[in-house]
C-alpha positions as CSV (number, residue, x, y, z in Angstrom):
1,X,0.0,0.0,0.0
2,X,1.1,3.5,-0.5
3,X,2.5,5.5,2.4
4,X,1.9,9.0,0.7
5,X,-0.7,10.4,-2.2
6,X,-0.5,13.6,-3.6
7,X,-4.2,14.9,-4.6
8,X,-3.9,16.7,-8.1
9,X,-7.8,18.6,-7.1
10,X,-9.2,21.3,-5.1
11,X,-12.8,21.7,-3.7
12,X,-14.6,18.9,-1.7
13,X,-13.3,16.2,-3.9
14,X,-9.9,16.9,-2.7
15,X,-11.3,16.9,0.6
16,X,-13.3,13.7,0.0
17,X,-9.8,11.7,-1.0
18,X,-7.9,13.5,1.9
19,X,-10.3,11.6,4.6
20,X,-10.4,8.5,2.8
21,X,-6.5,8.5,2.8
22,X,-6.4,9.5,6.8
23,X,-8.9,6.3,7.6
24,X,-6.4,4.1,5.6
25,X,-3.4,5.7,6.8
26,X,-1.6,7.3,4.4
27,X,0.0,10.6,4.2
28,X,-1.2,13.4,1.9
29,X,-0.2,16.1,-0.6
30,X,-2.6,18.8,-0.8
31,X,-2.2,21.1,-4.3
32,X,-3.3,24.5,-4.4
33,X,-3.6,27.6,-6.4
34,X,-2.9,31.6,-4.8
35,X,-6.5,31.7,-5.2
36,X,-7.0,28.8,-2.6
37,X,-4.1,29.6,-0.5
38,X,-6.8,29.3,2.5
39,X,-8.6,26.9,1.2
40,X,-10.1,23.5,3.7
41,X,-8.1,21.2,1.6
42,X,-4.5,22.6,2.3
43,X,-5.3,22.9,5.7
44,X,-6.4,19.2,5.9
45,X,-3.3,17.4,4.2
46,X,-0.2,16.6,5.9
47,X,1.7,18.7,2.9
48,X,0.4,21.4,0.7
49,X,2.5,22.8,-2.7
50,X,1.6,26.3,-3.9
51,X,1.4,24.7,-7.9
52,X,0.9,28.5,-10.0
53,X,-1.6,31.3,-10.1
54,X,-5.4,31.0,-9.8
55,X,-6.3,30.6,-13.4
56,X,-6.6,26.7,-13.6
57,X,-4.1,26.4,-16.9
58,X,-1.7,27.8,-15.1
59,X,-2.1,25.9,-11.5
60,X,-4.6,22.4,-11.8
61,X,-4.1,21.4,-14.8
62,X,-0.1,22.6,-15.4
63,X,1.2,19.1,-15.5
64,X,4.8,20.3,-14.8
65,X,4.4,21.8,-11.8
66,X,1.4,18.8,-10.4
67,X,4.7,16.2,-11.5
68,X,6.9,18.0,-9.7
69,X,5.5,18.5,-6.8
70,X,4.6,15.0,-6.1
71,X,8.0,14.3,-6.9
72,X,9.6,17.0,-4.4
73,X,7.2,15.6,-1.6
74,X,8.3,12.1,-2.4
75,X,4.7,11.0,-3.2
76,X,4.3,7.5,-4.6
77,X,1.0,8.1,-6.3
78,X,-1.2,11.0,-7.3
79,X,-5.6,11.1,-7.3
80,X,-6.7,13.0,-9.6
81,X,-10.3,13.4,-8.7
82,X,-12.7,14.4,-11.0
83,X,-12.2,17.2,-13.6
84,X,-8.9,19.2,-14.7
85,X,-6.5,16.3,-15.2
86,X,-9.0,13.4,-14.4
87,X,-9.2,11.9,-17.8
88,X,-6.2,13.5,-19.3
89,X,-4.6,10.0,-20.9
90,X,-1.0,12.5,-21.7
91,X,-1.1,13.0,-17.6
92,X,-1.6,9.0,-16.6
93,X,1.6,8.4,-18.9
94,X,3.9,11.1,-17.5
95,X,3.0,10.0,-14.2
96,X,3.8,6.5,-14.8
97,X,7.1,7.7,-16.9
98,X,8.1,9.5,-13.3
99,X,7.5,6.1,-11.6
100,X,4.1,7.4,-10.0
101,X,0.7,5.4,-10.1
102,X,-2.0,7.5,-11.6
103,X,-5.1,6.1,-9.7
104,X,-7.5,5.8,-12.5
105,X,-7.2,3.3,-15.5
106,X,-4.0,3.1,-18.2
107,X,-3.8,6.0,-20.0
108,X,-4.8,3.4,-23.9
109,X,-7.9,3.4,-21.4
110,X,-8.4,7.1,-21.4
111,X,-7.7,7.3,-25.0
112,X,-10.0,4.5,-26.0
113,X,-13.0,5.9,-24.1
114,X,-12.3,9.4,-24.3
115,X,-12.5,9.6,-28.3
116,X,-16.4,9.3,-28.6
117,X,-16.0,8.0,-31.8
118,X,-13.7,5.3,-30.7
119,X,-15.4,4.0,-28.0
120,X,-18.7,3.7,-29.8
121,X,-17.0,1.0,-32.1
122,X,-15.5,-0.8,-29.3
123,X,-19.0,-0.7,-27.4
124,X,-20.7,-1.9,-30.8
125,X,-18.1,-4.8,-30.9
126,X,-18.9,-5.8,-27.6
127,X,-22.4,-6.4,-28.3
128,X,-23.4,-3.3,-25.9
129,X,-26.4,-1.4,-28.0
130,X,-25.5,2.4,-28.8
131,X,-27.4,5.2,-30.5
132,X,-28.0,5.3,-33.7
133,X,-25.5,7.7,-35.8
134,X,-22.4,7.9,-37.6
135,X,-19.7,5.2,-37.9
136,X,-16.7,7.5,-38.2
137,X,-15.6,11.6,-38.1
138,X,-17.9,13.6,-40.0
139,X,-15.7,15.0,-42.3
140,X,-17.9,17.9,-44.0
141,X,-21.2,19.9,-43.1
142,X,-22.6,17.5,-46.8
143,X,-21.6,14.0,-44.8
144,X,-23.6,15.6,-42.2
145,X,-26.3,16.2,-43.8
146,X,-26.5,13.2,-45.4
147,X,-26.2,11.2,-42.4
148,X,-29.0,13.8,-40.6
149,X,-31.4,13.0,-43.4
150,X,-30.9,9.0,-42.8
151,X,-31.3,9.0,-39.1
152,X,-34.2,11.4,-38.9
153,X,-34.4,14.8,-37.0
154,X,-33.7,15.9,-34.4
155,X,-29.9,15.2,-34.3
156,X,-26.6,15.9,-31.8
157,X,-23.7,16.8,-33.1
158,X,-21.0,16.3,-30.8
159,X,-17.3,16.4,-30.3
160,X,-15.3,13.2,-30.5
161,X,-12.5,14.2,-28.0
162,X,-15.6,16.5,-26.1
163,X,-17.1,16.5,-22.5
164,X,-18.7,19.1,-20.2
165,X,-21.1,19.7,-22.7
166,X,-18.8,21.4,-24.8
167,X,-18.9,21.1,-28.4
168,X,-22.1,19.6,-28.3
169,X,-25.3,21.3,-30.5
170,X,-28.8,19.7,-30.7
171,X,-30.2,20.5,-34.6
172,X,-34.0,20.2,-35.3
173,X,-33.5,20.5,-39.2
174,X,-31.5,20.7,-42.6
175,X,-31.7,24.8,-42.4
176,X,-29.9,24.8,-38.6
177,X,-27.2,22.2,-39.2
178,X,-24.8,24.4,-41.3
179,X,-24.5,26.4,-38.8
180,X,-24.6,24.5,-35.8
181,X,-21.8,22.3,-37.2
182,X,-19.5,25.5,-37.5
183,X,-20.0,26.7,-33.9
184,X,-19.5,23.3,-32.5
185,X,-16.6,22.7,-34.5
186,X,-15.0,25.9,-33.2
187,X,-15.7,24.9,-29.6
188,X,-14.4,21.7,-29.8
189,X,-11.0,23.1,-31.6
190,X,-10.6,25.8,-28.4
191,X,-11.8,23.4,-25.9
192,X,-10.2,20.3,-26.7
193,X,-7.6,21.0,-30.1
194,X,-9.7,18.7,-31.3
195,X,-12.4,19.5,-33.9
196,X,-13.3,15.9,-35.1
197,X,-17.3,15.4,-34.9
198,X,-19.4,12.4,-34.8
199,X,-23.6,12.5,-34.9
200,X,-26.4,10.7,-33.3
201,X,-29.7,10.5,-33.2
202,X,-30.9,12.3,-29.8
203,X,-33.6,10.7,-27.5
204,X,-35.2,13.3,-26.1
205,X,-36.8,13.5,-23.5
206,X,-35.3,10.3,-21.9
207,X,-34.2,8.9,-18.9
208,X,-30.2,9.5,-18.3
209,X,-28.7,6.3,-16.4
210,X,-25.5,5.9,-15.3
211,X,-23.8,2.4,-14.0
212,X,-20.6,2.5,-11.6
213,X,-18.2,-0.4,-12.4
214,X,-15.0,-1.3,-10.5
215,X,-12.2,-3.3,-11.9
216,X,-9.1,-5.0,-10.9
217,X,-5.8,-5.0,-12.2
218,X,-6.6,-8.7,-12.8
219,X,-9.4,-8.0,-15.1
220,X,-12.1,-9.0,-12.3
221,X,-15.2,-6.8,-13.4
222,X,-18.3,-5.8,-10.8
223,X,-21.0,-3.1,-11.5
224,X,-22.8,-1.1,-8.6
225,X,-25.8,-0.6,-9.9
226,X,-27.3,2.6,-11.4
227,X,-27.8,6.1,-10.7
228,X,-30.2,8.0,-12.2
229,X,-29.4,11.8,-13.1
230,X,-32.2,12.5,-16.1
231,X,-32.7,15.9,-13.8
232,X,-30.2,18.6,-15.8
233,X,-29.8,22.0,-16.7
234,X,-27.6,23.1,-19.9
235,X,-26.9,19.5,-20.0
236,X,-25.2,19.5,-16.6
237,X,-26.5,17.3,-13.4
238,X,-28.3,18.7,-11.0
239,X,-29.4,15.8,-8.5
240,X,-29.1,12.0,-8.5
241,X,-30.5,9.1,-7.1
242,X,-30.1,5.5,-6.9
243,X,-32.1,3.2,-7.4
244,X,-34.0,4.6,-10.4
245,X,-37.4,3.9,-10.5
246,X,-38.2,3.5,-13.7
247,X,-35.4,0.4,-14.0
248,X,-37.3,-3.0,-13.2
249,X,-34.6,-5.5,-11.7
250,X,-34.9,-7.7,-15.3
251,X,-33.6,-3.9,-16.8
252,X,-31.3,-3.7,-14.0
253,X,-29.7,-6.7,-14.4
254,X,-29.1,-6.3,-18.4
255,X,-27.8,-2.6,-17.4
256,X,-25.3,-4.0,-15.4
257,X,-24.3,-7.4,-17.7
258,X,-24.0,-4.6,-20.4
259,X,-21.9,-1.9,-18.1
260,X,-19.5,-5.0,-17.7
261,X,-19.0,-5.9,-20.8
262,X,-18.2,-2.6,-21.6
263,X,-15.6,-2.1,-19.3
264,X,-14.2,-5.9,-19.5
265,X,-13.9,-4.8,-23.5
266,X,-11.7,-1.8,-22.6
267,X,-9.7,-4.0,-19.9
268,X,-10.5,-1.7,-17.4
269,X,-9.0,-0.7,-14.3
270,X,-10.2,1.2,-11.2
271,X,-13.4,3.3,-11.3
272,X,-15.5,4.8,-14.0
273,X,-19.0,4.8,-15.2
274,X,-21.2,3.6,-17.9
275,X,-23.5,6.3,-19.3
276,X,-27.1,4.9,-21.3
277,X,-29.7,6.7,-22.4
278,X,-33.5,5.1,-22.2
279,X,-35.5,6.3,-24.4
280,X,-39.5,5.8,-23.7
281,X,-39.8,2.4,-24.6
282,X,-37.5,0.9,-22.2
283,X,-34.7,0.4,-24.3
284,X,-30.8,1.7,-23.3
285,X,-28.2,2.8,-25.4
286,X,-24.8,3.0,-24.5
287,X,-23.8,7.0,-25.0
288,X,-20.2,7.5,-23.0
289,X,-17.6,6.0,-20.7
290,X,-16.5,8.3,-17.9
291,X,-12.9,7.0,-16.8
292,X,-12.8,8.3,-13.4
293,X,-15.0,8.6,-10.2
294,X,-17.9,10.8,-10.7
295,X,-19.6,13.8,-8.9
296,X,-22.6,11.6,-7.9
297,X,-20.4,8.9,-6.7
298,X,-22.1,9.2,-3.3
299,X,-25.1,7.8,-4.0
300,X,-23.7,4.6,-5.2
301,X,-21.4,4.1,-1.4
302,X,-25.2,4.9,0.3
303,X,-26.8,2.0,-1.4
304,X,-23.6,-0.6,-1.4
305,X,-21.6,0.4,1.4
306,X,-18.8,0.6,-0.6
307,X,-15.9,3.1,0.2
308,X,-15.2,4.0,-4.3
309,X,-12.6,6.4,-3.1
310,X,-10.6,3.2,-0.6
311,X,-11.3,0.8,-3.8
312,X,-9.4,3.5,-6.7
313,X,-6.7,3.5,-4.1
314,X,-6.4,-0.3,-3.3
315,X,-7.0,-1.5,-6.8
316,X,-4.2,1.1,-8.2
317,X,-1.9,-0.3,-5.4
318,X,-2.4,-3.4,-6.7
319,X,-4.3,-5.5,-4.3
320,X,-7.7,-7.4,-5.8
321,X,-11.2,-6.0,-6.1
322,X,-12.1,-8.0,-3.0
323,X,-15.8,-8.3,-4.3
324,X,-17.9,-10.3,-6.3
325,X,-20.9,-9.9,-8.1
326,X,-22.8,-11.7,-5.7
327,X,-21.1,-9.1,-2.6
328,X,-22.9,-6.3,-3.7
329,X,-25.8,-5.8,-2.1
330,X,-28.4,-3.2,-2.7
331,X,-30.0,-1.4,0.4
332,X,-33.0,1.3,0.5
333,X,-32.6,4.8,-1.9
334,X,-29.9,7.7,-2.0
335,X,-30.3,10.7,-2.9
336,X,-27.3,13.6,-4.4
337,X,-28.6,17.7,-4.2
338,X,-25.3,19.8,-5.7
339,X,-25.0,22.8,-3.9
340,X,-23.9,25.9,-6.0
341,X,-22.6,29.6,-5.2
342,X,-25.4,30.9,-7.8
343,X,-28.3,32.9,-8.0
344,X,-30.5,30.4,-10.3
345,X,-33.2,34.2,-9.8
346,X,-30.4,35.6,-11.9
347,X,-30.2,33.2,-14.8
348,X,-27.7,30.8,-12.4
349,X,-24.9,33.7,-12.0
350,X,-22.0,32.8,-10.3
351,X,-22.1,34.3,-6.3
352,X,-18.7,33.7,-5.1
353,X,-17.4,35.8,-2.2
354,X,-17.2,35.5,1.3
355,X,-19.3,33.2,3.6
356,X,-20.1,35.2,6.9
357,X,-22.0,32.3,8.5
358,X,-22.1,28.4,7.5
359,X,-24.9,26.2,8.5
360,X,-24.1,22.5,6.8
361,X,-27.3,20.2,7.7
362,X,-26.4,17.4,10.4
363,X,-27.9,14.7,12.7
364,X,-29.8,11.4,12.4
365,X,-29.3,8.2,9.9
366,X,-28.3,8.4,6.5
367,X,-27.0,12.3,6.0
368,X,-23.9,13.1,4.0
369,X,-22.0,16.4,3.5
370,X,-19.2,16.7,1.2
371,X,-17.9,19.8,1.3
372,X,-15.1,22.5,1.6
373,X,-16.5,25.2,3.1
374,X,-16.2,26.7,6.5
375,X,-17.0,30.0,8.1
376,X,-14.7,33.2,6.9
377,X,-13.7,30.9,3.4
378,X,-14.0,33.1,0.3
379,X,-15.1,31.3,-2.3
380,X,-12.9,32.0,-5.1
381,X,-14.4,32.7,-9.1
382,X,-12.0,31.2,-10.9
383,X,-13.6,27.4,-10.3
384,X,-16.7,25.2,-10.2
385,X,-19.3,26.9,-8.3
386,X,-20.4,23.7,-6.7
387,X,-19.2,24.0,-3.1
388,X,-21.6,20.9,-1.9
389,X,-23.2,18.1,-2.1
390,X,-25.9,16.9,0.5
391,X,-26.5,13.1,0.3
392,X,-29.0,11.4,1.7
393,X,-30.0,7.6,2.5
394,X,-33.5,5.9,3.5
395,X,-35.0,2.9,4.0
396,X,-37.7,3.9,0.7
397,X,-37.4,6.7,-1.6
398,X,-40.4,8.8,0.5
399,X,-37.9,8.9,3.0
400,X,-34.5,10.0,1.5
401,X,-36.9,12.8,0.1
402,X,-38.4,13.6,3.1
403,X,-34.5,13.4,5.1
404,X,-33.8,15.6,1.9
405,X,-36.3,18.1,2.5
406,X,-34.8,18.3,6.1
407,X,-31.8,18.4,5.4
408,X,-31.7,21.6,2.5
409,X,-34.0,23.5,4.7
410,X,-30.7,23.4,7.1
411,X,-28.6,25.2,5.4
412,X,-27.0,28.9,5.8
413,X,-24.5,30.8,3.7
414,X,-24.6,34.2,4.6
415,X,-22.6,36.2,2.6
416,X,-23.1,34.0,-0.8
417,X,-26.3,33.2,-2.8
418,X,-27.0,29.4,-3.4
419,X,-29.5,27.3,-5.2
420,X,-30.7,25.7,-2.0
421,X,-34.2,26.8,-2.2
422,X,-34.2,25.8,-5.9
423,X,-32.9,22.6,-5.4
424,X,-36.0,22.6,-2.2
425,X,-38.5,23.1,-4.9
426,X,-37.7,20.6,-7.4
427,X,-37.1,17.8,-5.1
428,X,-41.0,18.9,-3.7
429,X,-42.4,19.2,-6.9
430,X,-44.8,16.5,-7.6
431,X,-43.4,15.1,-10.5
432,X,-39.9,15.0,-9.1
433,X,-41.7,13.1,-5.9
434,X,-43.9,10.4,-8.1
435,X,-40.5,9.8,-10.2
436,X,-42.2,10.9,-13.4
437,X,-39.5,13.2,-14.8
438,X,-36.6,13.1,-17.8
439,X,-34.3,14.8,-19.4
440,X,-36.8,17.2,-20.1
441,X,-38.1,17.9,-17.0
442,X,-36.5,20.6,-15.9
443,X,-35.6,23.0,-18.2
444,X,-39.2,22.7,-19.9
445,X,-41.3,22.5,-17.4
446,X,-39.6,22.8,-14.0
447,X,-37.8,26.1,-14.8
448,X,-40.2,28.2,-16.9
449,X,-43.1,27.6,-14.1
450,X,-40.4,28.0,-11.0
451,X,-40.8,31.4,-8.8
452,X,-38.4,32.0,-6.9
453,X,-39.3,33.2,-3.1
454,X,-39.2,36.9,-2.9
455,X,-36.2,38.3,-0.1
C-alpha cells in the first residue's frame, strides 16, 4: 500500500480523498492555487504545494508543476479526482514515466474511451447497444447532412475528443445544421484541439442512467448498480438518485451485464462509469464512458456500502477487487442535491465571495455532506461553483426525500447566494416526488413555471 498520495484537485473532492487516505493511513499532498491559499483542503493534508496562479491552466491542470510536486514531496502516487486532469490520458503516462501510479485506469484506457468515436465502435463490438448515428468523423457539413437526413431529426452533433457539454449542438433541421456544425466545431478546436465530430440520433426526453463499475488489475469486473441523473440543466446534473425507479430489476440486471462488458472490453481498471440513455420504450443505449470517479459517486457508497474512493486506491496499489458480483448488495434509496454559489433568480450567476455564516445540515441516519466550506472561506471565481453536495439515505425513496427536504431546509450561507431553495422546490415538486421526470423535466417544465421566493 502507499505511504503518501498527492491529490492533483481542489474543492470537496480533494477533501473527500484526503479523509479517505487519513482512515487508511496514508500521508497526503494537498495542491493548491494563490487563489486557494486558504482553502479547507490545504489545511487538511499533511503537505500542501503552492502549484501557480489561480487561473486553472496555469495551477490544476499545469502538469509540470502537479509532476513535480509529487516528486519533491516524495509522493508515490497521485488522485486526480474528477475534472482538470481526471481523464487527461497524456497525464496517466507522465505519471507513470516519473514512476508514479496514476489512480484511474492506463492512460490506452483514457484514450480508448475518451475519443467518442472510438469507443462507440468498441461498445458496438462488444455487443453493448449504442445510439443510432455515424460510424466515423464527419468529415464535411454535406456528410452531415447526409447522415442527418438517414437518421431522422432531431440530431446531436457532438465532439469526439468533447465533455462538459462542450462542443455539443442539438439540430432540429437541414436549415440549422450548417451552422450549428460551424459553432461546434470551433468549440471543440478551443476546448479540446480537437475539432473531429461524430452525430447521433438524440432521444429526447429520456431517462439519463448511469452504471458504476469497479475493476481489478486482474481483469475482475463488478458493476454497482445505477444512478439516475435524467434531472439537468444546460446539460449538466443537477441531482441523483439510486435506485432509479423506472429500472425493473430484469432492466437492471441487463444494465449491469451490459456496463460489464463494456468495461471488461476496454480491460478496465479502477473506477469509471457507464452512461445509457432510455428512451421511452424501455430500451438503453450505451452514450459515454466516464474513466474516473464521478460527482454523484455518493449515492452509489449509500446504497452498497462501498468506500469507491478506498477501492481506486487499493486497486491502483495493486491488491484485488475483493468483491464479487454476488457481494454487492443493494440497500433502500440515496439521494445527491449539488450545492452551487449561484443565484439560479439571476439566470444561475455565479455568487462567489465571502461566507459570513455556514450552516451544513447534520444529525440522524443516512446524511452526508461533502464539502469545503467553512465560516470566513471566500469562495474564489476562478472554479466550479459547486461547493456541496448533501446526500441522503433511506430505507424507501419517500424517506431520502423527506431526510432531503430536512436536510436543504438546514442550510446557511450568509454572505453567498446558493440554489438551496431551488434545489428545495424541485425535489418537492410532484413530479420529481412520483419519479415521473426526464431529461426534459427541468428546463421545460420545472424552470419556466419555477418562482423563486421573494427576499
Amino acid at each position: 500500500m502507499f505511504s503518501k498520495i498527492l491529490i492533483a484537485n481542489r474543492g470537496e473532492i480533494a477533501v473527500r480523498i484526503i479523509r479517505a487516505c487519513r482512515e487508511m493511513g496514508i500521508q497526503t499532498v494537498a495542491v493548491y492555487s494563490e487563489a486557494d491559499k486558504e482553502a479547507l483542503h490545504t489545511q487538511m493534508a499533511d503537505e500542501a504545494v503552492c502549484i501557480g496562479p489561480a487561473k486553472a491552466t496555469d495551477s490544476y491542470l499545469n502538469v509540470q508543476a502537479v509532476l513535480s510536486a509529487a516528486i519533491v514531496t516524495k509522493a508515490e502516487a497521485i488522485h486526480p479526482g474528477f475534472g482538470f486532469l481526471s481523464e487527461n490520458s497524456q497525464f496517466a503516462s507522465m505519471c507513470e514515466e516519473c514512476n508514479l501510479v496514476f489512480i484511474g485506469p492506463k492512460s490506452e484506457t483514457i484514450d480508448a474511451m475518451g475519443n467518442k468515436i472510438n469507443a462507440r465502435k468498441l461498445m458496438i463490438e462488444a455487443n453493448v447497444p449504442v445510439i443510432p448515428g455515424s460510424e466515423g468523423v464527419i468529415s464535411s457539413v454535406e456528410e452531415a447532412l447526409e447522415i442527418a437526413e438517414s437518421i431522422g431529426y432531431p440530431v446531436m452533433l457532438k465532439a469526439a475528443a468533447g465533455g462538459g457539454g462542450k462542443g455539443i449542438r442539438k439540430v432540429l433541421s437541414a436549415e440549422e445544421l450548417p451552422q450549428h456544425f460551424s459553432s461546434a466545431q470551433q468549440e471543440a478546436k478551443a476546448a479540446f484541439s480537437n475539432d473531429d465530430m461524430y452525430i447521433e440520433k438524440i432521444i429526447y426526453p429520456a431517462r439519463h442512467i448511469e452504471v458504476q463499475i469497479l475493476g481489478d488489475k486482474s481483469g475482475n469486473v463488478v458493476h454497482l448498480g445505477e444512478r439516475d441523473c435524467s434531472l439537468q440543466r444546460n446539460n449538466q446534473k443537477v441531482m441523483e438518485e439510486s435506485p432509479s425507479v423506472v429500472i425493473s430489476e430484469a432492466k437492471r440486471k441487463k444494465l449491469g451485464e451490459a456496463a460489464v462488458r463494456a468495461a471488461k472490453a476496454v480491460s478496465y481498471e479502477n473506477a469509471g462509469t457507464i452512461e445509457f440513455l432510455m428512451d421511452e420504450h424501455g430500451d438503453f443505449f450505451f452514450m459515454e464512458m466516464n474513466t474516473r470517479i464521478q460527482v454523484e459517486h455518493p449515492v452509489t457508497e449509500m446504497v452498497t456500502g462501498v468506500d469507491l474512493v478506498k477501492k481506486q486506491v487499493e486497486v491502483a496499489a495493486g491488491e484485488p477487487l475483493g468483491l464479487t458480483q454476488a457481494d454487492i448488495q443493494f440497500t433502500g434509496h440515496a439521494i445527491e442535491c449539488r450545492i452551487n454559489a449561484e443565484n439560479p433568480a439571476f439566470h444561475f450567476a455565479p455568487s462567489p465571495g465571502k461566507i459570513n455564516n455556514l450552516l451544513l445540515p447534520s444529525g440522524g441516519m443516512g446524511l452526508r455532506v461533502d464539502s469545503a466550506m467553512y465560516s470566513g472561506y471566500s469562495i474564489p471565481p476562478y472554479y466550479d461553483s459547486m461547493i456541496a453536495k448533501v446526500i441522503v439515505h433511506g430505507e424507501t425513496r419517500f424517506d431520502a426525500l423527506m431526510k432531503m427536504q430536512r436536510a436543504l431546509g438546514e442550510i446557511v450561507t450568509e454572505g453567498v447566494v446558493t440554489n438551496a431553495e431551488f434545489q428545495m422546490d424541485l425535489i418537492s415538486h410532484p413530479a420529481v416526488l412520483a419519479g415521473d421526470y426526464d431529461t426534459a423535466f427541468l428546463q421545460e417544465t420545472f424552470l419556466p413555471n419555477w418562482v423563486p421566493e421573494e427576499e
